[in-house]
N, CA, C and O of each residue as an XYZ file, in Angstrom:
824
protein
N     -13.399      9.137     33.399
C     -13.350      9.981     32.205
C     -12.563      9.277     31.102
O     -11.677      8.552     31.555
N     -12.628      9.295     30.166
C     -12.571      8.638     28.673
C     -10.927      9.183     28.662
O     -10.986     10.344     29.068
N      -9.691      8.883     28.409
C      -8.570      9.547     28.103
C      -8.880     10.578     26.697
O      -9.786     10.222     25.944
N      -8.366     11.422     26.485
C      -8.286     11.998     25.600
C      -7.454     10.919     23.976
O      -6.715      9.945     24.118
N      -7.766     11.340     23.024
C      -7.178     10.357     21.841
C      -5.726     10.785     21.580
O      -4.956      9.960     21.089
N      -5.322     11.972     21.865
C      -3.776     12.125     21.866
C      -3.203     11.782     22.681
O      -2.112     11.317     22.348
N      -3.504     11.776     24.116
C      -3.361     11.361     25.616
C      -2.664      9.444     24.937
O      -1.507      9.027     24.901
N      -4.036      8.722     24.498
C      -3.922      7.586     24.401
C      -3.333      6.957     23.066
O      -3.227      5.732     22.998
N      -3.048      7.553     22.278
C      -1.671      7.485     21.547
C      -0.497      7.642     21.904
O       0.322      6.755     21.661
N      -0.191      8.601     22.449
C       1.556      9.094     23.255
C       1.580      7.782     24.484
O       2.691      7.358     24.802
N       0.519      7.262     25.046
C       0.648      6.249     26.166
C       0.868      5.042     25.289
O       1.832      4.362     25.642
N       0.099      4.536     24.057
C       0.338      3.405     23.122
C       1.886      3.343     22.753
O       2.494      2.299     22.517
N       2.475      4.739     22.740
C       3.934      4.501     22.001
C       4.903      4.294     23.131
O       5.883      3.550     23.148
N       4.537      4.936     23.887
C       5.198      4.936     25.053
C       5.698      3.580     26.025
O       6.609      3.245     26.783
N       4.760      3.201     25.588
C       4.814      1.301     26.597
C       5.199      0.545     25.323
O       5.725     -0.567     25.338
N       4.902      1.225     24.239
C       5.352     -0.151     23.326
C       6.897     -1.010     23.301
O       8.088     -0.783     23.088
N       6.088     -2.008     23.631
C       8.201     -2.423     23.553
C       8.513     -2.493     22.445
O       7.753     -2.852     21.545
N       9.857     -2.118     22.282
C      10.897     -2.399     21.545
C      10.702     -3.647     20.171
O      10.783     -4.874     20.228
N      10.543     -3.127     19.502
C      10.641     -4.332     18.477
C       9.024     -5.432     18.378
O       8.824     -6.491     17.784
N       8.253     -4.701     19.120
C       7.032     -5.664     19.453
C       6.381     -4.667     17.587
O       6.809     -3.545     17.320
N       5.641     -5.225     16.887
C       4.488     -4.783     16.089
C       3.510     -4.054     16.866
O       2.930     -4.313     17.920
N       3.463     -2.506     15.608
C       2.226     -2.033     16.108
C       0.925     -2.296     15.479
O      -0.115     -1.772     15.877
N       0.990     -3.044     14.577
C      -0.515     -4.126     14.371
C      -0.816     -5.488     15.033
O      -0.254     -6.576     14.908
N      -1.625     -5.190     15.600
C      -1.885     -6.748     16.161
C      -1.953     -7.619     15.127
O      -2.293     -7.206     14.018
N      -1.569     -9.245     15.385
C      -1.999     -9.920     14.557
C      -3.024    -10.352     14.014
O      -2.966    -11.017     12.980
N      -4.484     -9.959     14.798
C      -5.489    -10.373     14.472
C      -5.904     -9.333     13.866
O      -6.950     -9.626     13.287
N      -5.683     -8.497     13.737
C      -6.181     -7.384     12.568
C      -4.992     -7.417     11.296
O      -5.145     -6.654     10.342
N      -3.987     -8.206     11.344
C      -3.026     -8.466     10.212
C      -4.127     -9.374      9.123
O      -4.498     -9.233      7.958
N      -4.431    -10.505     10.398
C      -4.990    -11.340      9.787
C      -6.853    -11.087      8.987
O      -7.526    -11.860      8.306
N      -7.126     -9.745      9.460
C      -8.140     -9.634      8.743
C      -8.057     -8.528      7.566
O      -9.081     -8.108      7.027
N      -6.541     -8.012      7.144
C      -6.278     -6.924      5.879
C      -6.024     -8.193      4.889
O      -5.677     -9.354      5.110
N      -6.383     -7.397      3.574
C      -6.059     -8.128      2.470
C      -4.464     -8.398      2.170
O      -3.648     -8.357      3.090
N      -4.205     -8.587      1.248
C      -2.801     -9.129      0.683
C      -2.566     -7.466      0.001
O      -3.197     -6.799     -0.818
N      -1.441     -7.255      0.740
C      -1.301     -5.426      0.840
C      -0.019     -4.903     -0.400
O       0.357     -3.743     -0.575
N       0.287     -5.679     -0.865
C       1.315     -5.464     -1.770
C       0.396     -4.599     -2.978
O      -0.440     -4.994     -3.791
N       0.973     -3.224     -2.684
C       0.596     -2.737     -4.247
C      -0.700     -1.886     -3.886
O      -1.246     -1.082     -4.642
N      -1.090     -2.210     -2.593
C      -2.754     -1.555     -2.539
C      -2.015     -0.411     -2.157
O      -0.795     -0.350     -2.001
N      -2.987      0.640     -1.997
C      -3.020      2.080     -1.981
C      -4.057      2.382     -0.509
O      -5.276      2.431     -0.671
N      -3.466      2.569      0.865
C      -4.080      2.388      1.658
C      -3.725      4.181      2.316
O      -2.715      4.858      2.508
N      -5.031      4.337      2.458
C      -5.043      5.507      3.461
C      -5.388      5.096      5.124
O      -6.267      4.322      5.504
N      -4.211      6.026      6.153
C      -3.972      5.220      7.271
C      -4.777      6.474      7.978
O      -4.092      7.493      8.067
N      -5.925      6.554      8.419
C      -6.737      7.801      9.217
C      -6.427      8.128     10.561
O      -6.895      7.223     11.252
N      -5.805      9.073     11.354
C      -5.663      9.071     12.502
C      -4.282      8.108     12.768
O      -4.225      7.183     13.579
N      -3.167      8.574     11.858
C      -2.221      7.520     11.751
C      -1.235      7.822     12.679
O      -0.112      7.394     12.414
N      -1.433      8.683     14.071
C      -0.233      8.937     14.601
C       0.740      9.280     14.839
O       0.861     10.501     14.935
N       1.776      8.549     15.031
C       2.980      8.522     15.601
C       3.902      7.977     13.975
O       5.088      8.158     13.702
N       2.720      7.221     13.060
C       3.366      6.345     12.029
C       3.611      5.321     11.969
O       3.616      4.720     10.895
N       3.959      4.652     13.353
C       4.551      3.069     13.220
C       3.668      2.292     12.556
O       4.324      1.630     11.753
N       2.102      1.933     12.445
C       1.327      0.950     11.930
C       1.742      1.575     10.891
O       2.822      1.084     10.563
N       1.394      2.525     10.108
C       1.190      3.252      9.133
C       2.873      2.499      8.211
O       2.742      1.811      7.199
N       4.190      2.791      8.770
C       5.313      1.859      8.276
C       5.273      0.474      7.931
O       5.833     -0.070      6.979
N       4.402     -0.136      8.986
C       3.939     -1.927      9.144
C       3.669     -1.991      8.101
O       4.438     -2.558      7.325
N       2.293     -1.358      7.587
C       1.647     -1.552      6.371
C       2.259     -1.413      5.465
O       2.081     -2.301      4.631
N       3.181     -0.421      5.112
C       4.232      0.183      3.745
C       5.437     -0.634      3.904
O       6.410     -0.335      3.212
N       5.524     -1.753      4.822
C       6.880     -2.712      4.865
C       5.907     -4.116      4.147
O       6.310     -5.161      3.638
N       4.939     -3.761      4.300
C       4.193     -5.302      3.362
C       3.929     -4.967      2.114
O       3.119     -5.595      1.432
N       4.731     -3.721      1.600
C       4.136     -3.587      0.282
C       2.950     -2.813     -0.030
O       2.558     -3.253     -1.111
N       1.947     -1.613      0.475
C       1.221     -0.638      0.573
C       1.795      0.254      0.412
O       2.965      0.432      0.752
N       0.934      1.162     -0.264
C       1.736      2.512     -0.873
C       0.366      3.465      0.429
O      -0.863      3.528      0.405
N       1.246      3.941      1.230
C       0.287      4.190      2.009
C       0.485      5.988      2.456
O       1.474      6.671      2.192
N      -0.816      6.465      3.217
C      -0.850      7.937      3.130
C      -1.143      8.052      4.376
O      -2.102      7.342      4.678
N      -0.631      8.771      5.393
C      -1.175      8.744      6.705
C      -1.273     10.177      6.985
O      -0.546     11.132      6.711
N      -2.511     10.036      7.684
C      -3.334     11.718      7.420
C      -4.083     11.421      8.971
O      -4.989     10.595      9.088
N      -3.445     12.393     10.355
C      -3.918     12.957     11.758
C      -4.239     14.247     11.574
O      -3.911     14.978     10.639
N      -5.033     14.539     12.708
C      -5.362     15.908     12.977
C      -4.334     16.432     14.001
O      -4.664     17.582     14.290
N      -3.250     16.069     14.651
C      -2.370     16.241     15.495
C      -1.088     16.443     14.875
O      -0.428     15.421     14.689
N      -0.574     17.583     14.503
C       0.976     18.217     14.227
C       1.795     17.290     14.761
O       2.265     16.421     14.026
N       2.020     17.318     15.781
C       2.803     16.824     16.820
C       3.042     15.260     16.128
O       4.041     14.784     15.589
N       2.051     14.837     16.313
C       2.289     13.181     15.899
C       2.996     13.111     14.547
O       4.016     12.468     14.301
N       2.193     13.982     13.593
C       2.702     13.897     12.501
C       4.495     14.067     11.929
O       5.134     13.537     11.020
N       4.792     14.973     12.884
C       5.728     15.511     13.059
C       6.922     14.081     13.292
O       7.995     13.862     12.728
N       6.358     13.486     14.104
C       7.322     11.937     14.837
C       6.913     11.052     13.240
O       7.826     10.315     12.868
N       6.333     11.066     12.816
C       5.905     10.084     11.630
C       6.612     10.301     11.037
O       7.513      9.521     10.728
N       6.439     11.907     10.480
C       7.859     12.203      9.019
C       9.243     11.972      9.539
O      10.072     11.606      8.706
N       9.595     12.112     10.665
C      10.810     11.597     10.971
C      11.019     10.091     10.734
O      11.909      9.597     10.041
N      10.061      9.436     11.417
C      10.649      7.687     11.093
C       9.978      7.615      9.486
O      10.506      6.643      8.945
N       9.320      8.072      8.835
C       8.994      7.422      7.647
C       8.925      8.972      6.242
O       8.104      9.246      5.367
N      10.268      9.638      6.699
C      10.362     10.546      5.280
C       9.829     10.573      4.130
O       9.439     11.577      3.533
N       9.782      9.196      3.685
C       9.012      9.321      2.104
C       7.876      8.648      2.265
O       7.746      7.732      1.452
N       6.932      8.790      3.095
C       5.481      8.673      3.120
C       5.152      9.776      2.967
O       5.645     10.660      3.667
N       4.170     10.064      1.950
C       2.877     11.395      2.396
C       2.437     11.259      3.640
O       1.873     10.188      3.863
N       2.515     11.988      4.494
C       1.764     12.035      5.461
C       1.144     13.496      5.608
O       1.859     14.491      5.723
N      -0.207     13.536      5.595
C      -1.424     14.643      5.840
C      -1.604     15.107      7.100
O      -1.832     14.217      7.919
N      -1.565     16.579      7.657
C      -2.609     16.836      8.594
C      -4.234     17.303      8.626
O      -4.350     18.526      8.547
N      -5.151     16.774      8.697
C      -6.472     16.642      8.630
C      -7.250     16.207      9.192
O      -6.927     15.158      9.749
N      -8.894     16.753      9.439
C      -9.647     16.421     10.402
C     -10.374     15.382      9.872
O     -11.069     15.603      8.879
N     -10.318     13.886     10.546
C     -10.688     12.469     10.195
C     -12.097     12.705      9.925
O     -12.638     11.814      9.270
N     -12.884     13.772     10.300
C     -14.510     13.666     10.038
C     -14.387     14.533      9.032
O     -15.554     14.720      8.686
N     -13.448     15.412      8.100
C     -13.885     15.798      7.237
C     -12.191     15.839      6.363
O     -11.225     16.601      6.308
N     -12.542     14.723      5.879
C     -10.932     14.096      4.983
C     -10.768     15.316      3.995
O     -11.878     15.704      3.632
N      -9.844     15.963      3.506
C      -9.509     16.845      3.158
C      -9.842     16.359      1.395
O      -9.443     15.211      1.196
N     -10.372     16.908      0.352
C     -10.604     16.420     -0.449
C      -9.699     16.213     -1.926
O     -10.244     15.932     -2.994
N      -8.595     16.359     -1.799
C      -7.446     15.489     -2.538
C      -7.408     14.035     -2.166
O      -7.027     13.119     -2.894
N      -7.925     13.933     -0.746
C      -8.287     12.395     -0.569
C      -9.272     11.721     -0.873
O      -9.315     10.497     -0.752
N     -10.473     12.653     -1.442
C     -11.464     12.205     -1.530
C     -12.289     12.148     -2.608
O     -13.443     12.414     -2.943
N     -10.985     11.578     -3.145
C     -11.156     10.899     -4.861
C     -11.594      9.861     -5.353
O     -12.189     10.038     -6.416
N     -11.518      8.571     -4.904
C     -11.844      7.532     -4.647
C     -10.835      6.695     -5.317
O     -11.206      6.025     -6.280
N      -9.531      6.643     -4.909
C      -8.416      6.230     -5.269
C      -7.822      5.575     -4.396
O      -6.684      5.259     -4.746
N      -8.161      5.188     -3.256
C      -7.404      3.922     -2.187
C      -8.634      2.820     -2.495
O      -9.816      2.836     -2.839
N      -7.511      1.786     -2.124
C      -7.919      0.472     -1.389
C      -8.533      0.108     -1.017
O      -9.490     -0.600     -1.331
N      -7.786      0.873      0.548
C      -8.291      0.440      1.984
C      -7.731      2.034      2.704
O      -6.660      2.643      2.691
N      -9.244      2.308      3.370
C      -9.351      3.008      4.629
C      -9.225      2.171      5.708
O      -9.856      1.183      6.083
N      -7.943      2.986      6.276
C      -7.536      1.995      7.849
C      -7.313      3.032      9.051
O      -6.604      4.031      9.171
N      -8.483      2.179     10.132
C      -8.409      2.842     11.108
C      -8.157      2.043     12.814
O      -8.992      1.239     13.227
N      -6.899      2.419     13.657
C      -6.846      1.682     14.672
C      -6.931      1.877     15.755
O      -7.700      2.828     15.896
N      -6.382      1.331     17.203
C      -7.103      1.882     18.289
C      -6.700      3.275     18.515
O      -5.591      3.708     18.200
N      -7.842      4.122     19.197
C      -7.566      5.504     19.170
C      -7.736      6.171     18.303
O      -7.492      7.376     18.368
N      -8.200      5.593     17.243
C      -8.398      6.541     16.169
C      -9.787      7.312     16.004
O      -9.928      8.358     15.371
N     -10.914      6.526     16.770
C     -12.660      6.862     16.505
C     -12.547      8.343     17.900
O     -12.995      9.431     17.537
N     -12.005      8.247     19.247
C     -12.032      8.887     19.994
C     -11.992     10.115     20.004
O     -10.880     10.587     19.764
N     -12.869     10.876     20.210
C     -13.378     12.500     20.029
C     -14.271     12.968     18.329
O     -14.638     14.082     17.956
N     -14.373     11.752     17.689
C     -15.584     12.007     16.990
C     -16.792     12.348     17.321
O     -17.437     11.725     18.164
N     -17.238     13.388     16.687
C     -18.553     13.710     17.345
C     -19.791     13.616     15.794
O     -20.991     13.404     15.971
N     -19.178     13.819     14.387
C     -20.016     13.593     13.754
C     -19.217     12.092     12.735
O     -18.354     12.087     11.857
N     -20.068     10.903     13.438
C     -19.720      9.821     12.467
C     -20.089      9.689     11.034
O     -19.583      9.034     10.122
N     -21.199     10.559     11.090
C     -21.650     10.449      9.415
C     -20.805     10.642      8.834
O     -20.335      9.631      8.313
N     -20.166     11.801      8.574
C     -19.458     12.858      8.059
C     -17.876     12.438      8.124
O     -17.024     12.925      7.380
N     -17.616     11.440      9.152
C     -16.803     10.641      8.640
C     -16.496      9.498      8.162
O     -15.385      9.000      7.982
N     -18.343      8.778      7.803
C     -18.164      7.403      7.163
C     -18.262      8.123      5.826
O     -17.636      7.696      4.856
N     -19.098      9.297      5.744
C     -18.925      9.777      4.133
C     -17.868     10.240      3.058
O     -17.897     10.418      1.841
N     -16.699     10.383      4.287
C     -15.634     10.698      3.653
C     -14.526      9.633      3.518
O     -13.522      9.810      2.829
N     -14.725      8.758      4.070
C     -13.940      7.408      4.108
C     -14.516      6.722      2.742
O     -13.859      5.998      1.995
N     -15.660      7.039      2.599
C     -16.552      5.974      1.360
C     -15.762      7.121     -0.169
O     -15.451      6.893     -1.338
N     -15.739      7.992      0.488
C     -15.359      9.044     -0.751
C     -14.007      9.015     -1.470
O     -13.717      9.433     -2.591
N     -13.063      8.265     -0.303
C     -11.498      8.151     -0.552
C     -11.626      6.838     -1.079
O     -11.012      6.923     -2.143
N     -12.019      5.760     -0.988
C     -12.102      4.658     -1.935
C     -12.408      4.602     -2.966
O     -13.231      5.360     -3.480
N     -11.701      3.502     -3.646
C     -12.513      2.846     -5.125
C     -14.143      2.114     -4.848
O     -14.903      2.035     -3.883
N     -14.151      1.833     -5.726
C     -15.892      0.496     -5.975
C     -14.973     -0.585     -5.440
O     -13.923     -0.816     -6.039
N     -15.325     -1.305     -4.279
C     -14.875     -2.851     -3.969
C     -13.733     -2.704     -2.932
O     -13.243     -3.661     -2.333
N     -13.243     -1.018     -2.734
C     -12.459     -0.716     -1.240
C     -13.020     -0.869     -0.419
O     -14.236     -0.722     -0.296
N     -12.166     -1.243      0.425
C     -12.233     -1.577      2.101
C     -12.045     -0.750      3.080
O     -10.981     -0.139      3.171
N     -13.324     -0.551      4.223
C     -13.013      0.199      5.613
C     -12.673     -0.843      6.400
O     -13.381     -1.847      6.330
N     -11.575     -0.830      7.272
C     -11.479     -1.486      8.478
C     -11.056     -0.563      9.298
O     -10.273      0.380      9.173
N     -11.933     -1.130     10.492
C     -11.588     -0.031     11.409
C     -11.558     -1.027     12.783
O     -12.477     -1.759     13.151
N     -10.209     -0.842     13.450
C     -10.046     -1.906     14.800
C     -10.444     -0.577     16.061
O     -10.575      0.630     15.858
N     -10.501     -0.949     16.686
C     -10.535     -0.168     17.959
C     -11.780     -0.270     19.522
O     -12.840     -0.874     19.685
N     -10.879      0.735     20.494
C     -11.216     -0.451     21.217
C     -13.233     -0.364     21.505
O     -13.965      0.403     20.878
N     -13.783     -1.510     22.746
C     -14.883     -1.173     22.370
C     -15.491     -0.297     23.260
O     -15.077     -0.056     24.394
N     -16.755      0.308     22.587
C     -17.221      1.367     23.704
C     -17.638      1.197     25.055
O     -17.792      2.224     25.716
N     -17.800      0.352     25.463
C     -18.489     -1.023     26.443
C     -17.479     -0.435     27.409
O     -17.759      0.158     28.451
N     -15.912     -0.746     26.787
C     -14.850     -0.955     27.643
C     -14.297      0.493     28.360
O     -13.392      0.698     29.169
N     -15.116      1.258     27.787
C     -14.408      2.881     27.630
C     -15.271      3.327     29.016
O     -14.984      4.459     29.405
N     -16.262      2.626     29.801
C     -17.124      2.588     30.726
C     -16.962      2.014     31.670
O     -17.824      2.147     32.539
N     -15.533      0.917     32.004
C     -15.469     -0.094     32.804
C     -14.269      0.282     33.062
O     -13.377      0.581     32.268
N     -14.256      0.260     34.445
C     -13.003      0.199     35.152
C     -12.132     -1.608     35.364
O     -12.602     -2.638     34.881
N     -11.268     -1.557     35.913
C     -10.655     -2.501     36.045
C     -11.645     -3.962     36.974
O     -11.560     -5.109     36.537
N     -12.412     -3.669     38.097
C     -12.728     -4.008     38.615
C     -14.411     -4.604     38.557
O     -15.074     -5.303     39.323
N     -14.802     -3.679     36.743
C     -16.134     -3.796     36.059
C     -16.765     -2.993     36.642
O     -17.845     -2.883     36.062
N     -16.711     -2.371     37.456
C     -17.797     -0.939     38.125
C     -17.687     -0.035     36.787
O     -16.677      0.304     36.171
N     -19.073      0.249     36.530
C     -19.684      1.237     35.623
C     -19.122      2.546     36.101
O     -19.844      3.233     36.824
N     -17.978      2.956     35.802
C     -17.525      4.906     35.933
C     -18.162      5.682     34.933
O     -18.449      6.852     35.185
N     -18.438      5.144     33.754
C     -19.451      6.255     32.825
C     -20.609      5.771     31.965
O     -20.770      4.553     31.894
N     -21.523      6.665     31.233
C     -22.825      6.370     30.952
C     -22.376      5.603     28.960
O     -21.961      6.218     27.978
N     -22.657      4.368     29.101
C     -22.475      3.833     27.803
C     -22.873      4.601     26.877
O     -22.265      4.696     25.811
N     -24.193      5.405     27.216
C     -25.006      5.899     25.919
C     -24.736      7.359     25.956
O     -24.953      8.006     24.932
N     -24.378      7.833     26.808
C     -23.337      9.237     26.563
C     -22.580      9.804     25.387
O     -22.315     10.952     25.032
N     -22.268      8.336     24.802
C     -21.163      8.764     23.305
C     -21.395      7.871     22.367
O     -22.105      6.931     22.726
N     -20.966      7.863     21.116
C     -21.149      6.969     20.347
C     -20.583      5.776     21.239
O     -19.743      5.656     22.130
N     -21.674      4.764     20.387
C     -22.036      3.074     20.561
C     -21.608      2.392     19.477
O     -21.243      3.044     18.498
N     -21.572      0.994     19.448
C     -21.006      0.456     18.885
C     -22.104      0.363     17.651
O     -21.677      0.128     16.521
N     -23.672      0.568     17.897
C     -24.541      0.270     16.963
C     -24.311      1.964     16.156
O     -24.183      1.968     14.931
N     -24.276      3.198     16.853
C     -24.239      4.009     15.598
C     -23.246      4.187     15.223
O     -23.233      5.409     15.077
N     -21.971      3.687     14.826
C     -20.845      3.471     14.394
C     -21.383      2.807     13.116
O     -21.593      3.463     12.095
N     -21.654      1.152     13.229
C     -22.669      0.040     12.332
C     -23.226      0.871     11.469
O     -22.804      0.913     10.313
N     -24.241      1.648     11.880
C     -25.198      2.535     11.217
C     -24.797      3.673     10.778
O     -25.635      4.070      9.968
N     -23.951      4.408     10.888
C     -23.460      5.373      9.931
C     -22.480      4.976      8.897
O     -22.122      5.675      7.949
N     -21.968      3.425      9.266
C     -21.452      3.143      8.145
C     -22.460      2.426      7.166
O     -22.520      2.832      6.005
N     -22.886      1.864      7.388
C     -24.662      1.463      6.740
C     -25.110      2.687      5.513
O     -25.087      2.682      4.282
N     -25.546      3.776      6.627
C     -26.153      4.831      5.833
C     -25.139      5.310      4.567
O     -25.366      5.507      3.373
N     -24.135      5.388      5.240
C     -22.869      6.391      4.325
C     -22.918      5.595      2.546
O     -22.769      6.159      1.462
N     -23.160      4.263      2.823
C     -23.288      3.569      1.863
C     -22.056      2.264      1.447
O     -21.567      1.816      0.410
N     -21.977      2.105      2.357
C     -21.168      0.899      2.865
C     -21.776     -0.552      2.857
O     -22.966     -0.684      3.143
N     -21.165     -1.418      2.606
C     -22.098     -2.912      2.583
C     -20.804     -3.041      3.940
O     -19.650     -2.627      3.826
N     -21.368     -3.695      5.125
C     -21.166     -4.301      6.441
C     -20.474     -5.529      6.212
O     -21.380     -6.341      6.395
N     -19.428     -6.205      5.922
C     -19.393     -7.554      5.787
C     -18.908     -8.603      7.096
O     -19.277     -9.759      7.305
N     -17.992     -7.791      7.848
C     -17.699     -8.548      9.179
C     -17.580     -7.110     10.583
O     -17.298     -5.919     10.453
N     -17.946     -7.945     11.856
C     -18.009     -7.154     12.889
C     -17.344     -7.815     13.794
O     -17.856     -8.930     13.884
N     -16.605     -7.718     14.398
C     -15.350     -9.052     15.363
C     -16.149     -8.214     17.021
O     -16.502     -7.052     17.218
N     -16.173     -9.250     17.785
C     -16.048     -8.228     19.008
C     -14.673     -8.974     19.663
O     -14.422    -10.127     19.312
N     -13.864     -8.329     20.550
C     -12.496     -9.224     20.996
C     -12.948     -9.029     22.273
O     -13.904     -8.303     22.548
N     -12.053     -9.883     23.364
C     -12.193     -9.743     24.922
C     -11.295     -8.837     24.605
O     -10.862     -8.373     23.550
N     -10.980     -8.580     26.406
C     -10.210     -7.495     26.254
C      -8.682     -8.270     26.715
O      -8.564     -9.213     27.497
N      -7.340     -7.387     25.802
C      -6.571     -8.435     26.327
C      -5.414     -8.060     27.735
O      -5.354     -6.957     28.278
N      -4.738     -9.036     28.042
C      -4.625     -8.393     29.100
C      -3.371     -7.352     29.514
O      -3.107     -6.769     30.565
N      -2.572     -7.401     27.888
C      -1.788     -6.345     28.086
C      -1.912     -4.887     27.540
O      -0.996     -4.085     27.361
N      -3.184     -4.732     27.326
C      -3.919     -3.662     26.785
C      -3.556     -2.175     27.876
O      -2.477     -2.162     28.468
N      -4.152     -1.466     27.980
C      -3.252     -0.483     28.277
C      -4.633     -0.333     29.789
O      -4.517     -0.088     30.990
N      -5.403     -0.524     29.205
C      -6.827     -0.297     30.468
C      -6.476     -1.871     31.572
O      -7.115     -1.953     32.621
N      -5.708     -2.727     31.301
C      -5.979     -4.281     32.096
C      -7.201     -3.928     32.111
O      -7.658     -2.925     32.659
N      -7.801     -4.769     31.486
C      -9.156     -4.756     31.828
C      -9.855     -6.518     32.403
O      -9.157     -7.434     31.967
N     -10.524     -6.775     32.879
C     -10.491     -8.573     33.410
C     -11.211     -8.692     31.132
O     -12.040     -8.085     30.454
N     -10.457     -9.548     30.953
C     -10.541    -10.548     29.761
C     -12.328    -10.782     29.837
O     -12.699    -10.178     28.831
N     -13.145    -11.149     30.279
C     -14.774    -11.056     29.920
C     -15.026     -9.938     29.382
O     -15.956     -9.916     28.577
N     -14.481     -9.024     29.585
C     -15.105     -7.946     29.375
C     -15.132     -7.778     27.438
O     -14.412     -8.599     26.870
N     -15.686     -7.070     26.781
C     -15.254     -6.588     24.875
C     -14.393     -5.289     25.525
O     -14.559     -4.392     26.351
N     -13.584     -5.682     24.798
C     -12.055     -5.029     24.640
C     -11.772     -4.389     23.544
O     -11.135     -3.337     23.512
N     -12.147     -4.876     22.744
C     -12.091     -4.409     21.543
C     -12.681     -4.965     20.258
O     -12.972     -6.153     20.397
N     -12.936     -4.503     19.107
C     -14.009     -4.691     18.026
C     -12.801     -4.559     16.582
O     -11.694     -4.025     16.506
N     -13.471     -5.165     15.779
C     -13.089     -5.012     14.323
C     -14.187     -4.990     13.337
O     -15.005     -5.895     13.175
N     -14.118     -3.639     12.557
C     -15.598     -3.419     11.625
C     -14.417     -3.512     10.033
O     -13.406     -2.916      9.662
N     -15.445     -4.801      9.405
C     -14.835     -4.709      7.831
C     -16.080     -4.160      7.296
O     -17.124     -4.400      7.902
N     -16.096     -3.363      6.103
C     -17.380     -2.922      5.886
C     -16.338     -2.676      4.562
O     -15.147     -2.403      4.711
N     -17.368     -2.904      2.513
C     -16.631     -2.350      1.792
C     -17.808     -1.556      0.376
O     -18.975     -1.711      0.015
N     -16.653     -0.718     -0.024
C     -17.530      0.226     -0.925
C     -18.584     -0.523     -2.323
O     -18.010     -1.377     -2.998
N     -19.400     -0.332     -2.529
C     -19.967     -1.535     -3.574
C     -19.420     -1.094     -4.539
O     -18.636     -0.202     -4.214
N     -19.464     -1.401     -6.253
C     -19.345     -1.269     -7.249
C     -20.363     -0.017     -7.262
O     -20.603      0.572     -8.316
């Protein structure tokens, strides 16, 4: 069974060590030069990425559907806006088209059930020439046990192609799709052949 997305947030904070970054570097290395941008953080948690980003200079807004998390956020990061709201239907003070960058990380896609409806509202919170990135892990992996025995049906839930395609439709230009192994201090160990995880850059046209 798939962990639940609050389940697998409270376990992300929980193991995190001490002083380790909660952005990986390879998704550091695929955000723009963040000083000054205006980034909305979707499904932002607990807060810590959501701080990462606003310590490089992002004026950033972090908006969960989970009290609770939110709750731990305003404590470590008081003078952030931080929103409670449902990621498939962005509350529409956000959906002005006044960020950056829409940022989304692992745990954040989990228990979506209508992707349209939330690539349409991600396209809605940007400017002309903003950026979706969205890291997280891959669906492949959400099916594989440690040992690669198939425990659930790939095509049961969103895939990695209608993810692609509702950001497509929503009106998104696609520009990069990463697939990662999986790594091995990830929270599933999963054996490294396996896709572990994905990175979708996709940005709003003019």
């Amino acid at each position: 069974m798939v962990m639940d997305p609050s389940d697998r947030r409270a376990w992300n904070a929980a193991h995190r060590v001490e002083g380790e970054p909660a952005l990986a570097q390879r998704v550091r290395d695929r955000l723009p030069p963040l000083d000054g941008l205006r980034v909305l953080h979707v499904q932002c948690g607990d807060g810590a990425a959501a701080l990462e980003l606003a310590a490089s200079g992002a004026l950033v807004t972090g908006i969960d559907s989970e009290a609770q998390a939110l709750d731990l956020a305003r404590r470590r990061g008081p003078d952030l806006p931080w929103v409670q709201g449902d990621p498939q239907h962005i509350p529409g003070e956000l959906r002005r088209g006044r960020f950056d960058l829409v940022f989304m990380d692992l745990g954040s896609l989990a228990g979506l059930t209508d992707l349209a409806s939330w690539a349409a509202g991600a396209l809605a919170a940007l400017r002309p020439l903003g950026w979706l990135v969205v890291h997280e892990e891959h669906p492949a992996a959400l099916c594989l046990d440690a040992a690669l025995h198939w425990r659930d049906d790939y095509f049961s839930s969103w895939k990695l192609g209608d993810l692609v395609t509702a950001v497509a439709q929503a009106g998104f230009v696609v520009k990069r799709l990463e697939e990662y192994p999986a790594r091995r201090d990830a929270w599933r160990r999963q054996d490294p052949r396996v896709p572990g995880e994905f990175l979708l850059r996709a940005e709003r046209p003019e």
